[in-house]
LUMDRENRO-88939 format. One line per field, with one value per residue (C-alpha): residue number from 1; residue in one letter; chain; x, y, z. Coordinates in nm, 4 decimals. Example, Ala and Ser with C-alpha at 12.3 -4.5 7.8 and 13.67 -1.06 7.14 Angstrom:
2
torvex <- c(1;2)
filo <- c(a;s)
senu <- c(A;A)
px <- c(1.2300;1.3670)
py <- c(-0.4500;-0.1060)
pz <- c(0.7800;0.7140)
This chain:
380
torvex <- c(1;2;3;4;5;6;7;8;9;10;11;12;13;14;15;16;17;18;19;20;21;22;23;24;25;26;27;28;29;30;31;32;33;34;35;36;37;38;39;40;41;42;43;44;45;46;47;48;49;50;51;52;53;54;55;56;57;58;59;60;61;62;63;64;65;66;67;68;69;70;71;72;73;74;75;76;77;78;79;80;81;82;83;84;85;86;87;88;89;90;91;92;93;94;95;96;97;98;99;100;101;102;103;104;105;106;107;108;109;110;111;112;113;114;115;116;117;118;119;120;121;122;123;124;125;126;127;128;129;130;131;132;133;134;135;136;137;138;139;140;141;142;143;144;145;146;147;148;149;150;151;152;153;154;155;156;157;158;159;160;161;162;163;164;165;166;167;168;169;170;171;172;173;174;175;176;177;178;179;180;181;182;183;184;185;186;187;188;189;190;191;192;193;194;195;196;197;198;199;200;201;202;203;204;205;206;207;208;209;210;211;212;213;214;215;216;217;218;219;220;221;222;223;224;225;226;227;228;229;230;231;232;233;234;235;236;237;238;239;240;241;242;243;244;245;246;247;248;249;250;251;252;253;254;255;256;257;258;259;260;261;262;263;264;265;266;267;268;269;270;271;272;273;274;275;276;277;278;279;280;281;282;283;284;285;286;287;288;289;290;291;292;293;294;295;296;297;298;299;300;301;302;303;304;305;306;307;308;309;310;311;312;313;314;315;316;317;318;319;320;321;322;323;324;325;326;327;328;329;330;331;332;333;334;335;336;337;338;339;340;341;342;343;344;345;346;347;348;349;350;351;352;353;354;355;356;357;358;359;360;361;362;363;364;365;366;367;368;369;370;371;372;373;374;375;376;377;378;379;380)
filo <- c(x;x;x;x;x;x;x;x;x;x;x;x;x;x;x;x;x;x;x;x;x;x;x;x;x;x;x;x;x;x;x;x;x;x;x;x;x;x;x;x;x;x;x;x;x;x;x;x;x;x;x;x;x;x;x;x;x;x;x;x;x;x;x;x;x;x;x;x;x;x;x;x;x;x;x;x;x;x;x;x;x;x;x;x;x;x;x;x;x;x;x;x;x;x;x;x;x;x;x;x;x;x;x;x;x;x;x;x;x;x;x;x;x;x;x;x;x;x;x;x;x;x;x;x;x;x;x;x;x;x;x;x;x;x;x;x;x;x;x;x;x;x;x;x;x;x;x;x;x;x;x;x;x;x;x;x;x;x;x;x;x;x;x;x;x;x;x;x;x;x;x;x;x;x;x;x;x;x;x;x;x;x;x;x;x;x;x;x;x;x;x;x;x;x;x;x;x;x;x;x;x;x;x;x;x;x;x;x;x;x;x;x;x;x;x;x;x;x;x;x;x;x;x;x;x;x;x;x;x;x;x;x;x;x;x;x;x;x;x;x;x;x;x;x;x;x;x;x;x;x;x;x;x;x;x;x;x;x;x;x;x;x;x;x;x;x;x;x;x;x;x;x;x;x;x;x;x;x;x;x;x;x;x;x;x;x;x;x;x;x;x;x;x;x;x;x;x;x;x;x;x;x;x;x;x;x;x;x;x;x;x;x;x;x;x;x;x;x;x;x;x;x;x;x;x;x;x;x;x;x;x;x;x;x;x;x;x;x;x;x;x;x;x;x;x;x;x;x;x;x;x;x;x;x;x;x;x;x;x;x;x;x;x;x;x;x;x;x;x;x;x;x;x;x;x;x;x;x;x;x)
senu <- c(A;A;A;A;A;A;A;A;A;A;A;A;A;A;A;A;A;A;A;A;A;A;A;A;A;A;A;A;A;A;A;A;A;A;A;A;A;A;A;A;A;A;A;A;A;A;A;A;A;A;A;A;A;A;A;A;A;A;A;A;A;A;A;A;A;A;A;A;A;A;A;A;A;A;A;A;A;A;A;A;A;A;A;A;A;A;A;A;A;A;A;A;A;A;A;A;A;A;A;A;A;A;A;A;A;A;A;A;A;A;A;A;A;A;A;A;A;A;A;A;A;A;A;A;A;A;A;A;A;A;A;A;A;A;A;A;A;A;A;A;A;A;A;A;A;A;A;A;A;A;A;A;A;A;A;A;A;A;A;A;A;A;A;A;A;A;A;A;A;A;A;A;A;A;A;A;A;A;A;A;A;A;A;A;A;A;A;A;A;A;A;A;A;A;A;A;A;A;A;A;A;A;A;A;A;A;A;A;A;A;A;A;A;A;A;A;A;A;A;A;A;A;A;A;A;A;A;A;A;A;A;A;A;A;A;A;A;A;A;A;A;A;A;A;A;A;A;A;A;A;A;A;A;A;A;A;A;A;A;A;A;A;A;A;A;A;A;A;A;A;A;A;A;A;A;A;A;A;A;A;A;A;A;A;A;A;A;A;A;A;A;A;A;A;A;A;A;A;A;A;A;A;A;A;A;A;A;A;A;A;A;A;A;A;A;A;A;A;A;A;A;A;A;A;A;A;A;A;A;A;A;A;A;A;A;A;A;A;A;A;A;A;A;A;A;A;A;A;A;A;A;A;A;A;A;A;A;A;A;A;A;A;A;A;A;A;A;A;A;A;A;A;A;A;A;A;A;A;A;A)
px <- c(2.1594;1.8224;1.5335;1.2446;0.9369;0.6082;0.2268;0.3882;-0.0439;-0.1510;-0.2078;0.1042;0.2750;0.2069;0.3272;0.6370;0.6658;0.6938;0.9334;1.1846;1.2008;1.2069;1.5190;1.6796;1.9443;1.8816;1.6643;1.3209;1.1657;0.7489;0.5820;0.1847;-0.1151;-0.3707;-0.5818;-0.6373;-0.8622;-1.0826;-1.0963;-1.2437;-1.4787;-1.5856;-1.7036;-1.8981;-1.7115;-1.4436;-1.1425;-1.3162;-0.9934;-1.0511;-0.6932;-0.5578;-0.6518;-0.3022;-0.1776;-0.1814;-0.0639;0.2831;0.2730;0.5188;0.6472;1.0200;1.2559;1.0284;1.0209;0.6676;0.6307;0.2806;0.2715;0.1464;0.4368;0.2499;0.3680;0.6853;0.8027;0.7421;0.9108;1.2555;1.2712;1.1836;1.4436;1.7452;1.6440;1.6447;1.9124;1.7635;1.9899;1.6650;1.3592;1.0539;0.7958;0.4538;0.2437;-0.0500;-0.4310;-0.4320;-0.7294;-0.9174;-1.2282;-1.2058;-1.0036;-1.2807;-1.5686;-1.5758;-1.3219;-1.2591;-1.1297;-0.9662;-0.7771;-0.7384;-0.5593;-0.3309;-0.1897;-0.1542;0.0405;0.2452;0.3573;0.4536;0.6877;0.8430;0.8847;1.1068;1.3149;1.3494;1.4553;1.6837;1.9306;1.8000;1.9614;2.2890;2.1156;2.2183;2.3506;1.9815;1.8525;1.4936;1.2249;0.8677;0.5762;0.4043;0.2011;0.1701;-0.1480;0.1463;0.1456;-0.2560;-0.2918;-0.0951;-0.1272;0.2583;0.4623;0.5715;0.9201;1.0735;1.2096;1.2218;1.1178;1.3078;1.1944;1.3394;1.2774;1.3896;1.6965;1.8030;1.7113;1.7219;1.5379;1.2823;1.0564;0.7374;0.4407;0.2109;-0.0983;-0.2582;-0.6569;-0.7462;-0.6642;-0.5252;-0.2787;-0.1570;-0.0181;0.2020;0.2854;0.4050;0.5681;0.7819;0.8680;0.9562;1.2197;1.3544;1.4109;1.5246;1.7781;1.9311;1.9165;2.0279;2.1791;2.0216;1.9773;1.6251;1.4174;1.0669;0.8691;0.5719;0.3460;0.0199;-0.2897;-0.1814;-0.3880;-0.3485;-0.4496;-0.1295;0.2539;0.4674;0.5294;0.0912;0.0456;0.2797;0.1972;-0.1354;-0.1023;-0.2936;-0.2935;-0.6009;-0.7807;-1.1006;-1.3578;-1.5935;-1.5920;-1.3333;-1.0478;-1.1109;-0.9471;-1.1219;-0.9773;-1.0878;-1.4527;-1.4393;-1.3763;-1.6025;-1.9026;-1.8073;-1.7932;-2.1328;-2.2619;-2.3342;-2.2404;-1.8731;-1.9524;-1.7635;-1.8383;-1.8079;-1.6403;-1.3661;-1.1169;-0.8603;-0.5697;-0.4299;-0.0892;-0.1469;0.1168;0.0660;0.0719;0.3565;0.5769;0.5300;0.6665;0.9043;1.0756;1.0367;1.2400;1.5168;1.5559;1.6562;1.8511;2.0167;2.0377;2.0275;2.2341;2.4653;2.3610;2.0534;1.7006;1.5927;1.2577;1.0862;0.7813;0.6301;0.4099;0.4425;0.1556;-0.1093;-0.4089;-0.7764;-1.0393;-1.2568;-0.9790;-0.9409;-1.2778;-1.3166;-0.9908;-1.2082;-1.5630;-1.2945;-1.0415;-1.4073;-1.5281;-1.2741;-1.4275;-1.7648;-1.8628;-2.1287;-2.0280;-2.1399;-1.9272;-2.1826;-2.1332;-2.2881;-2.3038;-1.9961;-2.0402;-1.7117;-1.5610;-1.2449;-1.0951;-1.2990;-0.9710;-0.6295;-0.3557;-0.1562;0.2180;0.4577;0.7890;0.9129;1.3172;1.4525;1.1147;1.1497;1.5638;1.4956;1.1805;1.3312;1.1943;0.9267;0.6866;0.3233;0.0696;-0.2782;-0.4530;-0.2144;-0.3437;-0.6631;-0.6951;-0.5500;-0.7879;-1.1025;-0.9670;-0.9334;-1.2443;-1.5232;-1.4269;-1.4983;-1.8833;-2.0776;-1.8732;-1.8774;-2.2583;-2.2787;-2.1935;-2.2368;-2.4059;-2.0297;-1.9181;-2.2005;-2.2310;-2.5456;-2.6305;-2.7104;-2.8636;-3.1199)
py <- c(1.3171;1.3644;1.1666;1.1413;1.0014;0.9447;0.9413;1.1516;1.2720;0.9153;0.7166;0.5395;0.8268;1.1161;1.0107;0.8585;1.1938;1.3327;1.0595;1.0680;1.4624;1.4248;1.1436;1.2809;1.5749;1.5142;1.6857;1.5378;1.5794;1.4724;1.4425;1.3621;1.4540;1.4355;1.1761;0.9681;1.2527;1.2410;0.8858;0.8861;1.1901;1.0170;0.7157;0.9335;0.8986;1.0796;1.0191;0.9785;1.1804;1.5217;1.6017;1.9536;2.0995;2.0133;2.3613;2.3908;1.9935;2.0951;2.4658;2.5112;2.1824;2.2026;2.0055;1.8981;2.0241;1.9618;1.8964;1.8686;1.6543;1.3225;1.0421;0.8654;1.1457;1.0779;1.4487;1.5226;1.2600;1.2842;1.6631;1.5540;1.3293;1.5871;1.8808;1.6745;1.3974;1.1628;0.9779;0.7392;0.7014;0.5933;0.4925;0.4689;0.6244;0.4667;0.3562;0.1110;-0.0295;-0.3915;-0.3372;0.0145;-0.1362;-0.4077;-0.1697;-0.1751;-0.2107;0.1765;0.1436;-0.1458;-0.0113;0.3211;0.1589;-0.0564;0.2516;0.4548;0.1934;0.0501;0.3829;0.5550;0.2756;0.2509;0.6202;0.6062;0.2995;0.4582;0.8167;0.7380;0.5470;0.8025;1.0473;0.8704;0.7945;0.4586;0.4647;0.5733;0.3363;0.2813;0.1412;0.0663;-0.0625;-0.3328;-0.5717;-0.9142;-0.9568;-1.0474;-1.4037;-1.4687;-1.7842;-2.0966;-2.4230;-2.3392;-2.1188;-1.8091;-1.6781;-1.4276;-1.3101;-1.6418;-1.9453;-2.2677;-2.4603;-2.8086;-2.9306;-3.2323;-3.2675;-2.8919;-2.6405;-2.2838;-1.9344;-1.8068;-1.5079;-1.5735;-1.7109;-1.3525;-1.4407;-1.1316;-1.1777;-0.7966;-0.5523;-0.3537;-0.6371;-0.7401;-0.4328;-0.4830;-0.8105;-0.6377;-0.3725;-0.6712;-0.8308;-0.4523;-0.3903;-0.7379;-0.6882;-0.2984;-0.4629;-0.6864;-0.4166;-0.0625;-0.2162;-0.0476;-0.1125;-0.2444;-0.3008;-0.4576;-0.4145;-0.6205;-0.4494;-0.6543;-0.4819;-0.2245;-0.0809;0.2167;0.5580;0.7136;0.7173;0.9447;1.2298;1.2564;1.2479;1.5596;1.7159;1.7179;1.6721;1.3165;1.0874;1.0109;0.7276;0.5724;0.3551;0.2861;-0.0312;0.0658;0.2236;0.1411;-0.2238;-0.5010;-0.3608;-0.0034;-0.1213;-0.3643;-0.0470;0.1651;-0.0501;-0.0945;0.2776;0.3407;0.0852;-0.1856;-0.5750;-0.6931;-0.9140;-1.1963;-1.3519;-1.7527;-1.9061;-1.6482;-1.8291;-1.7456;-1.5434;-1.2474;-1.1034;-0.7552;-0.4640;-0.1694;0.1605;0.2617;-0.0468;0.0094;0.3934;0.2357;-0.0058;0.2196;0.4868;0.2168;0.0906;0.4509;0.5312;0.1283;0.1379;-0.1772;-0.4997;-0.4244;-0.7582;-0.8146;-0.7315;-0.6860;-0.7924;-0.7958;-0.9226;-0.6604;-0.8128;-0.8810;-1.1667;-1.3093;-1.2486;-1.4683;-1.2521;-1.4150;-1.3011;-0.9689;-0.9112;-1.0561;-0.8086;-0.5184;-0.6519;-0.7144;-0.3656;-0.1641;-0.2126;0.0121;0.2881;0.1748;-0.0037;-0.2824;-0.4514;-0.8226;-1.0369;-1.2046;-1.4462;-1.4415;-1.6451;-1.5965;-1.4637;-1.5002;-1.7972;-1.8650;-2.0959;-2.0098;-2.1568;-2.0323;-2.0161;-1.7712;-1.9073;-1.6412;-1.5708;-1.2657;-1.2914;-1.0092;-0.7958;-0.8533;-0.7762;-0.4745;-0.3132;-0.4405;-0.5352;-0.2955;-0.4060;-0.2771;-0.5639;-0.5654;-0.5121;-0.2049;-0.1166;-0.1283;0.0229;0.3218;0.3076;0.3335;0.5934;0.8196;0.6553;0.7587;1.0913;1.1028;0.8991;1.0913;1.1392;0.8084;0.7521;0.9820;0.7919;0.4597;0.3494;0.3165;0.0847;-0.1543;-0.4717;-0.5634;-0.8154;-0.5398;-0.3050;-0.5232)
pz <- c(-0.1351;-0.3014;-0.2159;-0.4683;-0.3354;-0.5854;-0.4547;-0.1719;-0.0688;-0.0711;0.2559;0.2681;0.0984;0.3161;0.6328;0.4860;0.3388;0.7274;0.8431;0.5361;0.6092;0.9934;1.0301;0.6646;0.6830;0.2989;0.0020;0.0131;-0.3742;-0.3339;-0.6304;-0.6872;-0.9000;-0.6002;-0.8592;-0.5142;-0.4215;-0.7233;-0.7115;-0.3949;-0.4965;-0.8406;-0.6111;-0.3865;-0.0612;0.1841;0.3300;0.7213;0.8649;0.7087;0.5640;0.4342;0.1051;-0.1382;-0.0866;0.2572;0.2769;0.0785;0.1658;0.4528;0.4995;0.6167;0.3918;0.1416;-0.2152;-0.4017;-0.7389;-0.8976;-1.1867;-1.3541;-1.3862;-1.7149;-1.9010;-2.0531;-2.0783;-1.7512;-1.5681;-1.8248;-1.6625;-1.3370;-1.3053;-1.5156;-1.2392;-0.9333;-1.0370;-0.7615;-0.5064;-0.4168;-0.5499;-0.3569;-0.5908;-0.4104;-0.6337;-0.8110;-0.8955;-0.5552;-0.5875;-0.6913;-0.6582;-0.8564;-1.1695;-1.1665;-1.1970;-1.6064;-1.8931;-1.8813;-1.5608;-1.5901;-1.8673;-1.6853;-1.4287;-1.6362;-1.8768;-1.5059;-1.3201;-1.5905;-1.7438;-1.4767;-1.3986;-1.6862;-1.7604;-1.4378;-1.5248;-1.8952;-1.7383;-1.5369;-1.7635;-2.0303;-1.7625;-1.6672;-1.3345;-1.3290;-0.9935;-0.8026;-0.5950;-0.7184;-0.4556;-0.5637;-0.3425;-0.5098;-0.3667;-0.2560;-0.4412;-0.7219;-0.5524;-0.5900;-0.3244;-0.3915;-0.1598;-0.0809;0.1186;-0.1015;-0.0706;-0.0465;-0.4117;-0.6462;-0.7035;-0.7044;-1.0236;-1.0860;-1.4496;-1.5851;-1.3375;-1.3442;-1.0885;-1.1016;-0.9478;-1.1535;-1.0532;-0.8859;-1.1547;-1.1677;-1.0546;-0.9540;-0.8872;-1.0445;-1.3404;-1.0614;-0.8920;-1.2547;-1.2970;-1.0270;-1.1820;-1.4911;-1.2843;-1.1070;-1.4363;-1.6209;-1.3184;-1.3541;-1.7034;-1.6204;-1.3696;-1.6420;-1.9787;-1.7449;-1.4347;-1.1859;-0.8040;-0.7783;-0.4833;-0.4897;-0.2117;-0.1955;0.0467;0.2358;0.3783;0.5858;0.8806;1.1205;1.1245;1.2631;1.3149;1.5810;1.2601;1.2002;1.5268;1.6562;1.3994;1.3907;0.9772;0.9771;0.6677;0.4800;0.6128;0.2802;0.3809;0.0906;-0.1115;-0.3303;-0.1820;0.2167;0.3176;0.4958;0.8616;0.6973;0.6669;0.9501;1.1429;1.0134;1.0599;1.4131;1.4496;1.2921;1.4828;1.2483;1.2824;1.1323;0.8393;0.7592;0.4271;0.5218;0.7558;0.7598;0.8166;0.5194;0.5731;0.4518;0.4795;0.6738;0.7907;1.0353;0.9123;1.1567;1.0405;0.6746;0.6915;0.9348;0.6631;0.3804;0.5081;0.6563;0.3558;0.1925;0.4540;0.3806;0.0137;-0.2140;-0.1487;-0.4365;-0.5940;-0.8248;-0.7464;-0.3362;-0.2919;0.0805;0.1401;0.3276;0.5772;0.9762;0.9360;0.7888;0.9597;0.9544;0.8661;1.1493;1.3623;1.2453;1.3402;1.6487;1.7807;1.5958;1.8054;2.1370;2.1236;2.0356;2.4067;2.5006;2.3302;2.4504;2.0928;2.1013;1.7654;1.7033;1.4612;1.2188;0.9203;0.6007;0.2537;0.0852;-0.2414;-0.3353;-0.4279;-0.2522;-0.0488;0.3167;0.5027;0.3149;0.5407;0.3372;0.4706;0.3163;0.3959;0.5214;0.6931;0.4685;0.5793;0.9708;0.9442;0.8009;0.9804;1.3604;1.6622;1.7630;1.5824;1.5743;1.6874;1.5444;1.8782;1.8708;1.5353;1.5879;1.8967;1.6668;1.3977;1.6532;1.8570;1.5818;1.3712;1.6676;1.6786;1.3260;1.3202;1.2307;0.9123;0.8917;0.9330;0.6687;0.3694;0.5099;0.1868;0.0570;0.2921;0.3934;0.2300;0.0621;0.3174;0.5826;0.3153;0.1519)
């Protein structure tokens, strides 16, 4: 059995990367470009957990072959796939940020001929390769949804229409240039699903938070942990204001939720569901999220877990900028998720007792480019 996993340097990708090749007695095939790096370069920040030049990263690592290479280009990917003939492929590689395919059309279009391409070069190359039979996994998002007044499912939607009923997929309604390619991503593999017949599984991943999981930790090969505006999370910058000493800002009343996954539980269900396979039966999609999560909330555990580690940080509330609904509850479902990540699931006290332990040993690093994290409201 081969396993191909893309974006194999990237946060999530890295320490999945350890896991597949520490539970696997299989070929582990990682593929990336290292563009995250550059990304985070071009926008003047760091990753706050310094993290091994890509040589060293991939040098000696024991079951894992590394292949350097960018997945939009056609060529590339058609002999990636005809040497390695992939039993799996992971697909977790791609431009994963909002705020950075917002900055101006360039990047906005950037990010769409990335994300989209590389996609579809895989679904193309493998039937173009007779690799019908590969199971092919992709992270996606569940920025996909947007925020409806409704519970979202789990896969489809149940549409009644003049006395008939039937599943549709989900209406796209992505709130960035960056989450509508995941919205096209979803609709090319439904479409790849019914023209090639492959086994499809859509994995529509939440926030995810954590620093660490049992493979970083022993040894001592950590993932990349971003902080500034456009590639850190809300818990990322949460954190890192805590750390540098600075208030937690909540825009409004803070009260919306969003859907939010530990580090640890992510890798966790990834690699479960390679070592599963697909149901044999359509497309598989798992909404990848333990719970949704109040922003208020998530900093108030950041301002409570921080006096452990002897952090004096004050949860204050701004003007909301934004306009958004200040109270979204966010219901989503998640059965097929939970079944197949188990029981030991990370809690977000867990979490981010995590993230600061490993975040103030890194502060001054922190404090040093802290005009990429903090809002305007504390920099004006």
């Amino acid at each position: 059995m081969t396993v191909l996993l893309t974006g194999a340097d990237g946060y999530l990708g890295w320490p999945t990367t350890l896991r597949l090749a520490n539970r696997l007695d299989e070929r582990i095939v990682a593929v990336d470009n290292f563009a995250r790096r550059e990304w985070v370069s071009e926008s003047g920040s760091v990753s706050a957990i310094p993290i091994d030049d890509a040589d060293d990263r991939f040098g000696e690592l024991e079951g894992v072959s590394f292949v350097e290479g960018d997945l939009s280009n056609r060529d590339f990917v058609n002999q990636l796939l005809e040497v390695h003939e992939p039993d799996t492929v992971l697909h977790a590689a791609a431009q994963p940020s909002a705020p950075y395919s917002s900055i101006n059309g360039e990047r906005a279009l950037y990010t769409q001929q990335n994300n989209i391409s590389m996609t579809l070069n895989l679904l193309h190359g493998l039937h173009e390769a007779g690799l019908e039979d590969t199971h092919f996994i992709e992270t996606t998002t569940t920025g996909i949804y947007g925020a409806p007044e409704f519970p979202i499912p789990e896969g489809g939607a149940k549409m009644e229409n003049q006395g008939e009923r039937d599943e549709v997929p989900f209406p796209a309604m992505g709130g960035s240039w960056y989450h509508q390619t995941k919205s096209f991503d979803a609709a090319n593999m439904r479409l790849a699903e019914t023209e090639f017949d492959l086994d499809i599984s859509d994995v529509r991943t939440a926030i995810v938070y954590g620093t660490e999981t049992e493979e970083t930790r022993n040894t001592g090969r950590p993932t990349r942990f971003d902080f500034d505006y456009y590639f850190g999370t809300v818990v990322n910058r949460f954190c890192a204001q805590a750390v540098a000493g600075y208030p937690i800002t909540v825009y409004g009343k803070g009260e919306q939720r969003k859907p939010m996954v530990s580090l640890q539980d992510a890798v966790e269900s990834l690699v479960n569901l390679v070592e599963r396979g697909h149901s044999g039966g359509g497309i598989d999609v798992y909404n990848q999220t333990t719970r949704p999560v109040a922003i208020v909330e998530l900093a108030e555990t950041i301002a409570e877990v921080g006096e452990e580690f002897d952090l004096d940080a004050e949860v204050e509330h701004f003007e909301n900028p934004r306009e958004e609904d200040e109270e979204h509850k966010m219901e989503m479902e998640n059965d097929r998720f939970e079944e197949l990540v188990g029981s030991q699931q990370q809690t977000l006290e867990e979490g981010v007792r995590d993230i600061l332990g490993t975040l103030v040993e890194q502060r001054d690093r922190i404090t040093a480019h802290e005009d990429r994290f903090l809002p305007g409201v504390l920099t004006d």
